[in-house]
C-alpha positions in Angstrom: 50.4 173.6 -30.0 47.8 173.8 -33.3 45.0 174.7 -30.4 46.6 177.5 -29.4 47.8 178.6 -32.9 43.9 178.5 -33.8 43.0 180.6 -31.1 45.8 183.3 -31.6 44.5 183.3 -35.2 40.9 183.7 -34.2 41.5 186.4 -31.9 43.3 188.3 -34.1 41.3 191.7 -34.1 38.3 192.2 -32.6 36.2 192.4 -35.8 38.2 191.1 -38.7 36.6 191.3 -42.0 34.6 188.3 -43.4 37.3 187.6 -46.0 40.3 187.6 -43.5 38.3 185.7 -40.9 37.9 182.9 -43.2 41.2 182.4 -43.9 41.3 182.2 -40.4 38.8 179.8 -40.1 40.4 177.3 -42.6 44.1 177.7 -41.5 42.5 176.8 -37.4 40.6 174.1 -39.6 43.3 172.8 -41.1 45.3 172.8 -38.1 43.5 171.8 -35.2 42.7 168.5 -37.7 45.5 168.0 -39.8 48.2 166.2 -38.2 51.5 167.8 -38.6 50.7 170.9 -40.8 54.1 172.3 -39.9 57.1 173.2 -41.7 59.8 173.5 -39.2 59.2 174.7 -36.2 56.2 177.2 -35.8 56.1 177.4 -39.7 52.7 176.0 -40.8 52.8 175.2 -44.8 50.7 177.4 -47.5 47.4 175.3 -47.7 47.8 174.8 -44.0 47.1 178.3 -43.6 44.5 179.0 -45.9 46.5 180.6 -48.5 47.1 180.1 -52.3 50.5 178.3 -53.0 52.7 178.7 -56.0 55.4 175.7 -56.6 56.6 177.2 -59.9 55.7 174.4 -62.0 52.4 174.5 -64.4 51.1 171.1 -63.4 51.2 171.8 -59.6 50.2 175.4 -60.2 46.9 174.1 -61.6 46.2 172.0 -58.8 47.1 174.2 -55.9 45.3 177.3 -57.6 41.8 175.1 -57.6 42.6 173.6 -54.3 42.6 177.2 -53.0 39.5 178.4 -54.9 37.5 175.4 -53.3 39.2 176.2 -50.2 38.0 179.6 -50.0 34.3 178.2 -51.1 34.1 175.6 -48.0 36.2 177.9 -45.2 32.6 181.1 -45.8 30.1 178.5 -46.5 29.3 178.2 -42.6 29.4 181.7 -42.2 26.9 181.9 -45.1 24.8 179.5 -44.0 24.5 181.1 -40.0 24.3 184.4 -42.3 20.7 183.0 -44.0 19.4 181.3 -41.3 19.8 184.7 -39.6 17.5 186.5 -41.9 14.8 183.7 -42.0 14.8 183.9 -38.4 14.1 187.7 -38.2 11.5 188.0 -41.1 9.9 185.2 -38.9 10.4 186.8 -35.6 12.3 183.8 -34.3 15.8 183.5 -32.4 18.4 183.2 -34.4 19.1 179.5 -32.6 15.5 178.7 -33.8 15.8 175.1 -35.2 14.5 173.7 -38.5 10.4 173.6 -36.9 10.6 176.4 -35.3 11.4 178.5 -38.3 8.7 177.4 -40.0 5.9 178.1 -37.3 7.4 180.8 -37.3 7.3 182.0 -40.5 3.8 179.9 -41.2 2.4 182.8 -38.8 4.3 185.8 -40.4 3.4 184.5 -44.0 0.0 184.5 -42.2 0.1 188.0 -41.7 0.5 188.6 -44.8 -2.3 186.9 -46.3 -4.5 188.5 -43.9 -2.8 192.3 -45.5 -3.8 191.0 -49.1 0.1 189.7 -49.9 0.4 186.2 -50.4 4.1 184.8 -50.3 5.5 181.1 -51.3 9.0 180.1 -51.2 8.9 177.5 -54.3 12.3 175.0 -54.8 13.5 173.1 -57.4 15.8 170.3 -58.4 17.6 170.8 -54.6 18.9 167.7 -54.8 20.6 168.4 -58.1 23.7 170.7 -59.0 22.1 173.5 -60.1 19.3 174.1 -57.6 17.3 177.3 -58.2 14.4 178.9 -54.9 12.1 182.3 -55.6 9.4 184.1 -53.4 6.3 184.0 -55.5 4.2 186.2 -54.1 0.8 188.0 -55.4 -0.3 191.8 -54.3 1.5 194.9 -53.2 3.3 195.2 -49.4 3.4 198.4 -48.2 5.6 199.4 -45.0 6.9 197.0 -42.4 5.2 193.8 -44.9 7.3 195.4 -47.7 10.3 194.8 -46.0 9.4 191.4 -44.9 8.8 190.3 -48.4 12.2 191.8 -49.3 14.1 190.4 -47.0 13.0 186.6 -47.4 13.6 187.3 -51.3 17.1 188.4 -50.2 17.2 185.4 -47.7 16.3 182.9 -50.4 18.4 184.2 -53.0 21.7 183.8 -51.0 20.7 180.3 -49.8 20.0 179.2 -53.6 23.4 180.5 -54.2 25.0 179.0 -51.3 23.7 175.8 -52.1 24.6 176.2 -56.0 28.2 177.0 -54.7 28.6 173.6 -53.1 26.8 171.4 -55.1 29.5 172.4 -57.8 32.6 172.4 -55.2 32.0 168.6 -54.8 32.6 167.3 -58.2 35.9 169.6 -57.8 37.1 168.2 -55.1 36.9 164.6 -56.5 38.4 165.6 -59.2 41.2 166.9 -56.9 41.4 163.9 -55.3 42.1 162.2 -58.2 44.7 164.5 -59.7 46.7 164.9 -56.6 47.8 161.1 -56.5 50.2 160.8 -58.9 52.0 164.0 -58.3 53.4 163.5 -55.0 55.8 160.5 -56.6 56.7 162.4 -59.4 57.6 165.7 -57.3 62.0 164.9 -57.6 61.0 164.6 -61.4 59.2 167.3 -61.5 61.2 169.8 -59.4 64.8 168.1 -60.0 66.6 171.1 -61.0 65.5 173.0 -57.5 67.2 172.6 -54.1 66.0 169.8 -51.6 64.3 172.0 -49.0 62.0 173.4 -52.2 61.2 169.8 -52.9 60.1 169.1 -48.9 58.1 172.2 -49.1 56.0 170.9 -52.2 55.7 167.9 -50.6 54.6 168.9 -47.6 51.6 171.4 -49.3 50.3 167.8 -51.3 50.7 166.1 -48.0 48.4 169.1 -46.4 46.5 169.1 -49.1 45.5 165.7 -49.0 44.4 166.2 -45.0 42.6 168.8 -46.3 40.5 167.8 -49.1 38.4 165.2 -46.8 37.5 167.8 -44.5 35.8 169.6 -46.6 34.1 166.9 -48.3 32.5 166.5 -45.3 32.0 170.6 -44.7 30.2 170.4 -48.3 27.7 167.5 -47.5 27.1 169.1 -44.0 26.8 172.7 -45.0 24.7 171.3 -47.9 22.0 169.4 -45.6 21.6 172.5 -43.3 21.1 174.2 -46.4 18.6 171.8 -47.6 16.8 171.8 -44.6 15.9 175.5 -44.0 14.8 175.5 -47.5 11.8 172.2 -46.7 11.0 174.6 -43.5 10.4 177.7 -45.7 8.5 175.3 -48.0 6.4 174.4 -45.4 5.4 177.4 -44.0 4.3 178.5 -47.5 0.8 178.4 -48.8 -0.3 175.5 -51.3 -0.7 178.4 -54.1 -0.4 181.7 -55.0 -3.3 183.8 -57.1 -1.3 185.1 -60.2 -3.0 188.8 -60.1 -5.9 189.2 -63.2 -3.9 189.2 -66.4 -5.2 192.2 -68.2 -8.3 192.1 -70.4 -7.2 191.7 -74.5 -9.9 192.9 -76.3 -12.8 190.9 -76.1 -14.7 188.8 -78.3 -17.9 189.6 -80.4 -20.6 188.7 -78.0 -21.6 185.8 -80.7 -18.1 184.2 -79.7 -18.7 184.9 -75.9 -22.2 182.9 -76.1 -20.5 180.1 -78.7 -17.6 179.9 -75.3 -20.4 179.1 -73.5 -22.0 176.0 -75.5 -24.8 178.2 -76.7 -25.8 178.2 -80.5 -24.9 181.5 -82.4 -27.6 183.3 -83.6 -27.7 183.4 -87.2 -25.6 186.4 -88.9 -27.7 189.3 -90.2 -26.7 191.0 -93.1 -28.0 194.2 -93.9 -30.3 194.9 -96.7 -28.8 195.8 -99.8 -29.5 198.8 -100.9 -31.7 198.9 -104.6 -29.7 199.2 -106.9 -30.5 202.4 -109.3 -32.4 201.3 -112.6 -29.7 202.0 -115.8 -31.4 204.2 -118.4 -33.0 202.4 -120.4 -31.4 202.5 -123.7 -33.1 204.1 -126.3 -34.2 201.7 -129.5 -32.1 201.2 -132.3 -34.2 202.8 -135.5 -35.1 199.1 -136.9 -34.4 197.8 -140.4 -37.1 198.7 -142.7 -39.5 195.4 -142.6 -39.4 193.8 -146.4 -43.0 192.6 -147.0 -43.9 189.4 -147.0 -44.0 187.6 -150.3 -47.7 187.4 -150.8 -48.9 183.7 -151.5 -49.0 182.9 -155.7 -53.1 183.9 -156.3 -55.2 181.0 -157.3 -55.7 180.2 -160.9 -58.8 181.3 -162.2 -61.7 178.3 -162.5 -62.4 178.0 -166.6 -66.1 179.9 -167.2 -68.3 177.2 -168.2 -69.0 177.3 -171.7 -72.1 179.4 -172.9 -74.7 177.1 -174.5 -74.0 178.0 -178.3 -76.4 180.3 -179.7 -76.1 178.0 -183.2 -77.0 175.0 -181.7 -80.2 173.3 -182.4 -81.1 170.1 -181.0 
């Protein structure tokens, strides 16, 4: 019986929407591998079916409504993953079935291309194994045509995956957590619900019952999706170049040649600095009328010698 309930529900339409197709997806999921998913006869309960469920009481609310939000993560995360691989394989010319190694000949020989046109392209990872992974293209000159399309679309290609991965590295904390909070509410449903009828408190049940099936399964969906994710990113890795030439930055303006030559080890010739001009001679200025010179003080004149005395005319010897 769940077999042929997942096909009706697959083949409903012949191109249902992304969105409605992965509800599909996890209520066949959750039926084909969740024992007795059913309430009543031929009525499959709310998380069986991919679709959010509402008991009416805040505590279960909270767990149901992230239960569906993680549900809706793991039921597109194949689809995004084939939807990646997809691109990879065309900007590589490869078939879409093209396995891990063949992408990346593949691509090695289209990123070889490219070089060979003056664009060189790198996918360049980090932290993949951690919860926030982040991947860009690095690339260095300017596609034109058919190459700029190529570039584009293994930007595009990347992007998503980075994303992807992102997406389920943060889903699996979530569902531990989940894990954890929906053991103690089963027991404490008739509690909880007491005031409602019995069939309301058989349907609760039977969504943490479901929910429960459901929570391994896509643990396991998270680490698979996660290593196929993991893997096309090495394989883009691989095909990459070593390194990328960062195009010239431009010029700032340069140096005086003196700095250019002291760069170089060489000794800096001595700075010249221009003659100064003469300066202009001041006027001179003109001489102060000087102090009329007092004479020198004349030495005191010598004393005259006495005149020797005139022999006496009176004397008679």
């Amino acid at each position: 019986m769940p077999v042929r309930i997942a096909r009706t529900l697959l083949r409903r339409g012949k191109h249902p929407s992304r969105p409605r197709r992965t509800l599909l997806f996890a209520s066949a999921l959750a039926c084909l591998l969740a024992a007795g998913c059913m309430l009543g006869p031929g009525r499959p309960s709310s998380v069986a079916s991919g679709e959010k469920y509402e008991a009416g009481e805040p505590t279960y609310d909270d767990f149901f409504k992230s239960l569906y939000a993680v549900q809706l993560t793991m039921g597109q995360a194949p689809d995004r993953e084939k939807h990646v691989r997809e691109s990879v394989a065309k900007v590589a010319d490869a078939p879409p079935t093209a396995s891990a190694d063949e992408l990346s000949q593949a691509l090695d020989k289209r990123i070889d291309s490219l070089a060979k046109a003056g664009v060189s392209v790198k996918v360049s990872t980090t932290n993949l194994d951690g919860d926030d992974p982040t991947a860009k293209v690095v690339k260095s000159g300017t596609a034109t045509g058919t190459d700029a399309e190529t570039v584009s679309s293994l930007e595009g290609a990347v992007h998503d995956a980075a994303e992807l991965l992102t997406d389920l590295r943060h889903a699996k904390p979530e569902l531990a957590r989940l894990r954890d909070v929906l053991g103690p509410l089963d027991p404490k449903v008739d509690t909880a619900f007491h005031d409602e009828s019995s069939r309301k408190r058989t349907e609760v049940r039977q969504n943490l019952t479901d929910a429960g099936k459901l929570l391994p399964l896509m643990v396991a969906r998270d680490e698979e999706v996660s290593a196929r994710v993991t893997e096309l990113f090495h394989a883009m890795e691989k095909a990459s170049p070593p390194a990328v030439a960062a195009p010239p930055a431009p010029e700032a303006p340069g140096p005086k040649k003196k700095d250019k030559k002291a760069a170089k080890g060489l000794a800096p010739r001595p700075a010249t600095t221009p003659p100064e001009k003469p300066a202009k001679p001041k006027p001179a200025a003109e001489p102060k009328p000087a102090a009329e010179a007092t004479p020198a003080p004349k030495p005191p004149a010598a004393e005259p010698k006495p005149a020797k005395p005139k022999p006496s005319q009176d004397f008679e010897p």
